[in-house]
C-alpha angles and dihedrals in degrees: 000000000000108000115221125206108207130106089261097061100047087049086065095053084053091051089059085048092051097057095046125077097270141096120231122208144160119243139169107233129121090249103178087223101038090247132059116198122200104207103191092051094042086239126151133184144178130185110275086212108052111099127264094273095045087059096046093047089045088048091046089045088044097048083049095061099032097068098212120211103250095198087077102051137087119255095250104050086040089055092043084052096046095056087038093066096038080053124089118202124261110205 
């Protein structure tokens, strides 16, 4: 699967957050990796002020640590996470 980099898409990252048990905010912090994620609180955060692409890439390399329980989800997101972690990145 292709990645696109637009608004639109990144909506829809924050749409598979949304159905799984995290939270997802924006935080400024010099996380290594762009994100942080606190496990015991179900918190997640990326940097506010990486670029677009830096926050797509954090959220794809996020969805791919946090397991999410599918069950819960909507066929489409379910089928967008599923080809996001069959997916490597091409930078």
């Amino acid at each position: 699967m292709e990645i696109r980099y637009t608004k639109h898409f990144l909506n829809k990252l924050e749409d598979i957050v949304a159905e799984t048990d995290y939270i997802l905010r924006y935080e400024r912090g010099n996380f290594k990796s762009g994100y942080c994620i606190l496990k015991d609180t179900k918190i997640a955060i990326i940097n506010k002020y990486y670029s677009l692409e830096g926050k797509i890439n954090s959220l794809v390399d996020m969805l791919r640590e946090l397991e999410p329980d599918l069950s819960k989800m909507g066929e489409k997101n379910k089928k967008l996470f599923m080809e996001l972690t069959q997916t490597e990145l091409e930078i």
